[in-house]
C-alpha positions, 0 to 999 in steps of 0.5 A: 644261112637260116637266120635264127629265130630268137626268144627271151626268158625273165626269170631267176638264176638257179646255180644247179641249172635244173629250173629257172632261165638256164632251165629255159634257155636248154628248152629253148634250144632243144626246141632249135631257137635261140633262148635270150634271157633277162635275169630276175634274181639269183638264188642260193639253192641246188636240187633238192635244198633252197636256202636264199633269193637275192633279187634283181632291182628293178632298173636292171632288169628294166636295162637288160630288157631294152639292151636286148630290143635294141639287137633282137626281134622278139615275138614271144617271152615266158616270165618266171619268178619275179620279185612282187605282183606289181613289179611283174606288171611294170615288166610286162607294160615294158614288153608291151611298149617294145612290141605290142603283140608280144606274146607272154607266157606268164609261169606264176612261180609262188613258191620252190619246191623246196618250200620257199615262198617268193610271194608274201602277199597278193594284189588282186588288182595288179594281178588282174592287171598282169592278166589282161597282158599276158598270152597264157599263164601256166599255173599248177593246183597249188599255184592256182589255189594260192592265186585267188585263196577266197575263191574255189578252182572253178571261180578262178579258172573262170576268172583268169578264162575271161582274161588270159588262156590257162594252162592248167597244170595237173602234177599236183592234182590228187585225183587224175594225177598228171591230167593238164586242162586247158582253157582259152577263148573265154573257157573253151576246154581240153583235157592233155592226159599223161603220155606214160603210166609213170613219170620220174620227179624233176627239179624245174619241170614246170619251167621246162613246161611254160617255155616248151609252150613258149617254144612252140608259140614262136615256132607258130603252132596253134593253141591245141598243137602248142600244148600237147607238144609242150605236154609231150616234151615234158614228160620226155624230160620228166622220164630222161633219167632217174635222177631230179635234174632231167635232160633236154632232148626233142 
């Protein structure tokens, strides 16, 4: 028998399965690995409306986290929303400490699409310490932007390059829409262009982006390959039907 080959999600609980780890766990197994999952907080939501977060104490998310590295091997996570900056940090040293090459895939989850803020305020330091921790972080324009507000895209994209590689998502970009940037080993760069003309809007798909690319790292691409598969995945959700909660198929 094949022994499975197992990945872990920390991320929120959101009841219409569209985002969050229910979001990744699918990905995970259209990918054919066996999704894990460390729960952060539990949302009061659907698809198209947001109305509350209730979040995870930090001790249970710390117990969730060693109860699965007392089972299971895991070479790579993706963080979602998790409560503050210095929380986060906390998680990350503790994946650290179970494994030292853990690979982090960081989705900096700031606000819903339905508007709610999850983070009121940024600490810069711990942010830059979070950075340094992770494997790649996987922002959107408006996420990028809300990082680093006194800076410009350019100053921030060059100093998140010298800490962590970038996935640089492009939806929410006005002009090439749809057009995703990479950059990684100190600010090389690669432009993903969209694969179809028009893309159908869903709820979740930047989840499903951050733990494509998880998914591809635990199954040992390389950087390029890993990202445009994770690309071209995405967009095969984005188009599986009309509606916003997209289907999971390779």
């Amino acid at each position: 028998m094949k022994e499975k080959s197992y990945i872990l999600t920390i991320a929120g609980l959101d009841p219409s399965n569209g985002a969050g780890l229910i979001a990744d766990i699918k990905t995970f197994q259209a990918h054919s690995l066996y999704g894990l999952s460390v729960c952060t907080a539990v949302t009061i939501q659907n698809d198209v409306a947001f109305k509350e977060c209730l979040w995870i104490e930090e001790e249970i998310i710390i117990g969730q986290i060693d109860i699965l590295f007392e089972r299971f091997s895991i070479d790579v996570v993706k963080i979602g929303i998790i409560k503050s900056w210095s929380l986060l940090l906390i998680v990350v040293k503790r994946l650290r400490k179970k494994n030292p090459t853990i690979k982090i895939i960081l989705d900096p989850v700031l606000k819903a699409s339905a508007g709610f803020n999850f983070h009121e305020k940024q600490n810069m330091a711990v942010l830059e310490e979070v950075l340094n921790e992770c494997y790649f972080i996987t922002p959107n324009y408006d996420e990028i932007q809300a990082l680093f507000p006194n800076k410009t895209i350019e100053e921030t994209i060059d100093f998140i390059a010298q800490r962590t590689n970038t996935y640089l998502k492009g939806g929410h970009r006005v002009k090439d829409k749809g057009c995703d940037e990479v950059y990684y080993s100190k600010l090389v760069k690669f432009k993903i262009l969209p694969i179809a003309e028009k893309v159908s809007e869903k709820h979740g798909s930047g989840c499903v982006l951050s733990s494509a690319l998880a998914s591809n790292f635990q199954k040992g691409m390389s950087i390029e390959d890993a990202c445009k598969n994770a690309k071209a995945y995405t967009e095969r959700f984005l188009n599986s039907n009309e509606t916003l909660l997209g289907t999971h198929n390779m």
